[in-house]
C-alpha positions in Angstrom: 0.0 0.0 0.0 2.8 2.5 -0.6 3.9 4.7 2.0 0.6 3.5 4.4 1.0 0.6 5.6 -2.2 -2.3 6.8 -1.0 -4.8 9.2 -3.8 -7.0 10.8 -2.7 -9.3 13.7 -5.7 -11.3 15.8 -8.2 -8.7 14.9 -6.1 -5.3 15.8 -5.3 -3.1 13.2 -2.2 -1.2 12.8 -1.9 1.7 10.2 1.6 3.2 9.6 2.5 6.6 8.4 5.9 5.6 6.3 7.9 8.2 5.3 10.4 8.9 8.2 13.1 10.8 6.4 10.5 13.6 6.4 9.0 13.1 9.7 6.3 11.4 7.5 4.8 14.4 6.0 1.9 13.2 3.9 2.5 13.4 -0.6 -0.5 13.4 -2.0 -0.4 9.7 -2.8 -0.5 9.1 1.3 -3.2 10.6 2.1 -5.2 8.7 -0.6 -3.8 5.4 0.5 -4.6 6.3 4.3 -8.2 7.2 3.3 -8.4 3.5 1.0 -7.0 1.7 4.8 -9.6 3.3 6.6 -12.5 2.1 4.7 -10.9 -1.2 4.6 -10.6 -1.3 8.2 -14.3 0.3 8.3 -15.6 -3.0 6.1 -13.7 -5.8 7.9 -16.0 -7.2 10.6 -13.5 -9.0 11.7 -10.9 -5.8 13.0 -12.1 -4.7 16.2 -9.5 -2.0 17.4 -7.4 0.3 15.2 -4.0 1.8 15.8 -2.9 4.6 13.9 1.2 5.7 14.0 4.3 7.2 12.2 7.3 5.2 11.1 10.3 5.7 13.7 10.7 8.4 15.8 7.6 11.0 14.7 4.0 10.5 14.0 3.3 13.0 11.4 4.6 16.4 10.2 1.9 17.4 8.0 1.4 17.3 4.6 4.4 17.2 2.0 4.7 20.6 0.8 7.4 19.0 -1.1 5.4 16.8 -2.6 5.2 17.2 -7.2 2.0 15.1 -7.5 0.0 17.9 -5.1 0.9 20.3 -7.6 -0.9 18.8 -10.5 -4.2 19.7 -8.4 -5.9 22.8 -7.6 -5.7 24.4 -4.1 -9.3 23.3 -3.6 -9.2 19.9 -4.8 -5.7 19.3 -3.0 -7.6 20.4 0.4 -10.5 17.8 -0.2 -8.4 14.7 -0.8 -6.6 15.7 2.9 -10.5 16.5 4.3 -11.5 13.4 2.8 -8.9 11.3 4.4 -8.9 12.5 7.4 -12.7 12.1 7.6 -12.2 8.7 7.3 -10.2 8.3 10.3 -13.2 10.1 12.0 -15.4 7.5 11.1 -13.9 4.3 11.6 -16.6 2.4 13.0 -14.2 0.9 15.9 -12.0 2.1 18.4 -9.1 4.3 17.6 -5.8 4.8 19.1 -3.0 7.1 17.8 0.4 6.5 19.1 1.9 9.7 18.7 6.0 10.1 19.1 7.8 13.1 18.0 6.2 16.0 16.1 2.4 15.9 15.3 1.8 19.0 13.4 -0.2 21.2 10.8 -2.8 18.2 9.0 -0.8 15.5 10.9 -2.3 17.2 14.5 -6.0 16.9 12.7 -4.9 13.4 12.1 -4.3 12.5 15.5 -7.2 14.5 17.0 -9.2 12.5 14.6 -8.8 9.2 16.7 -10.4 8.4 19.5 -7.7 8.5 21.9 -4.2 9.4 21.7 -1.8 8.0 24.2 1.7 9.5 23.6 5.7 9.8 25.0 7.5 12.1 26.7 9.0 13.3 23.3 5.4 14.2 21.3 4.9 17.6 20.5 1.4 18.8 18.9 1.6 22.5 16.9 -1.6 24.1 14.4 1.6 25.3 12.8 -0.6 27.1 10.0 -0.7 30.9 10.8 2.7 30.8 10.9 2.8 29.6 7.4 0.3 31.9 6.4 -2.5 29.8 6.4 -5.6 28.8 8.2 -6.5 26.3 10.3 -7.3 22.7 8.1 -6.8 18.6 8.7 -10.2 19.0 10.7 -8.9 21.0 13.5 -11.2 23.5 13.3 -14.2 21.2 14.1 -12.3 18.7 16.8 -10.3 21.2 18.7 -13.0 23.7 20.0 -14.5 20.3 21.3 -11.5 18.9 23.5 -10.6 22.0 25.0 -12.8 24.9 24.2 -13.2 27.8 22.0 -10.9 30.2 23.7 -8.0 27.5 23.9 -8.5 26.6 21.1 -8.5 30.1 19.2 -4.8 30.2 21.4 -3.3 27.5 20.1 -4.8 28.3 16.4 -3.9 31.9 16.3 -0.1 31.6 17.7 0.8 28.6 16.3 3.2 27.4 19.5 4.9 24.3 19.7 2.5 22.2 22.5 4.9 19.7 24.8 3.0 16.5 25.9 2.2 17.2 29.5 1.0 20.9 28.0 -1.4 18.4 25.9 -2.1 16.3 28.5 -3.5 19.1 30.9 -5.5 21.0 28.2 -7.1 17.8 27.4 -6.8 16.4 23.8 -4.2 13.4 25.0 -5.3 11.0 27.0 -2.0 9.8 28.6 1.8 10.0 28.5 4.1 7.9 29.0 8.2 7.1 29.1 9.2 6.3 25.5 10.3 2.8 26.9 6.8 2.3 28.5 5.1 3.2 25.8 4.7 0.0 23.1 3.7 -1.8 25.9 1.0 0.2 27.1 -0.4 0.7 23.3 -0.4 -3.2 23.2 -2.2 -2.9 26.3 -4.9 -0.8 25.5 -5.1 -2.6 22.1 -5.9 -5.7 23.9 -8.7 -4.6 25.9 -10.1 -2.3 22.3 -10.4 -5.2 20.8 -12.3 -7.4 23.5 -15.1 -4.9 23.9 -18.7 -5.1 22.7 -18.2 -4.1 18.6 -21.8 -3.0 17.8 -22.2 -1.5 21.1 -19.0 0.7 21.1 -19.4 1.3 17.4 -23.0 2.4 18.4 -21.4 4.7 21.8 -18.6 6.0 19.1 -21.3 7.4 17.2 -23.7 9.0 19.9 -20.9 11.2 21.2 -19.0 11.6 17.7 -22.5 13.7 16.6 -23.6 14.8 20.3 -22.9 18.4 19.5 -25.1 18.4 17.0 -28.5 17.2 18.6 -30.6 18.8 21.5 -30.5 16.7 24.7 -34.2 15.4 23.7 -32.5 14.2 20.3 -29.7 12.5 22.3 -32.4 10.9 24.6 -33.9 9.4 21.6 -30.7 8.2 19.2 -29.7 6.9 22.8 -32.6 4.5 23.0 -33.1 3.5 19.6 -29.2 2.6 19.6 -29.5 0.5 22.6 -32.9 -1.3 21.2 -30.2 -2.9 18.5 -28.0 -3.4 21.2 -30.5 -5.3 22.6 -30.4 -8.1 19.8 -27.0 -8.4 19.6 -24.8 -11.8 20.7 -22.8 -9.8 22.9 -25.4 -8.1 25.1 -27.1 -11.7 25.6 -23.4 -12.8 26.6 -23.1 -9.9 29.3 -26.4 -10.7 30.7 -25.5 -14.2 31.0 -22.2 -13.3 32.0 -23.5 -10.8 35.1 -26.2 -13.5 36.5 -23.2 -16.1 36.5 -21.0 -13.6 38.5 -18.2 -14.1 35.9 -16.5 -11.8 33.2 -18.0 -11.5 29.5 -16.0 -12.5 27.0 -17.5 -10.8 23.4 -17.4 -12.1 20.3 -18.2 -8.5 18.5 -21.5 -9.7 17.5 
């Protein structure tokens, strides 16, 4: 798959950002090929857990501004095949981790901030590096941002364009943990593990509610909430945790 690379082992995914000598800075071809893993991860009902991260010691620097094959396109159309892709990570219909080391800047922040939860080391550093390239704010940041910590902080880290350590991240909110680099694969693998052991249809269901909370009123919520757990209802997996509960011993689910 080119520079994105697919690995499935025991029903964990793993996409990798592969282009290290750049800090893996999307070309255009990348973020085409990250979008086409997505909806192959989306389609496999057998991949329960995703992991998204960059080749060696950085997640992502951005896009490629290097790149020939994003000249042949118009400004506009060059910012949809990034929107596009980066949608996709959105919407992956199972958990998502990014494992962020190094820089995590411009489109590759929005990339991050895209997945469910980012767990990184003590080396990550996050930066909306646009206005200082004379640009505004893209790679979905302008919708995810506000949302994990607020409009005001979010105008901040926008407008300035500072470089944010990971304990800065950590205590505004948008990463979920960090660790010591040497700590860190094992706690991914970790949190993988138990990803992939939840209910699917259920989580997939939860992912969704909150993913589009901001955009219903709380009667709406009330109402997706209920006619998402009346599918729950018929699933494999709920029967299993009812079971499970009046036999006083763990679930195991089969993400049916």
């Amino acid at each position: 798959m080119g520079n994105v690379l697919l690995d499935v082992e025991n029903s964990l995914a793993t996409i990798t950002l592969s282009n290290p000598k750049r800090k893996n800075a999307m070309a255009q071809a990348m973020w085409n090929q990250l979008r086409d893993a997505c909806l192959s991860v989306s389609n496999d009902p057998n991949i329960r857990a995703v992991l998204v991260q960059g080749d060696g010691d950085d997640f992502c620097s951005g896009a490629d501004l290097s790149d020939p094959d994003s000249l042949l396109l118009d400004g506009l159309s060059r910012m949809r095949v990034i929107g596009d892709s980066i949608l996709s990570v959105h919407r992956i219909n199972k958990p998502t981790i990014a494992k962020v080391k190094g820089v995590s800047v411009g489109a590759g922040m929005g990339l991050a901030l895209a997945c469910d939860l980012i767990y990184c080391d003590e080396t990550a550093r996050f930066c909306e590096i646009f206005s200082k390239r004379g640009l505004a704010i893209d790679g979905g940041s302008s919708w995810l941002l506000p949302r994990l910590v607020g409009f005001q902080k979010a105008k901040e880290i926008a407008f300035f364009g500072d470089m944010i350590g990971a304990f800065e991240a950590y205590e505004i909110g948008f990463v979920n943990r960090v660790l010591p680099t040497a700590d860190l694969d094992e706690y991914i693998k970790v949190q993988m593990e138990r990803a992939g052991s939840l209910p699917t249809v259920a989580v997939s269901l939860t992912k969704s509610l909150i993913n589009h909370s901001f955009e219903y009123s709380f009667e709406a919520a009330l109402e997706n909430e209920a006619q998402s757990q009346s599918l729950v209802f018929t699933t494999k997996d709920c029967a299993t945790a009812i079971t499970s509960f009046l036999e006083r011993k763990e679930p195991k689910f089969e993400g049916r």
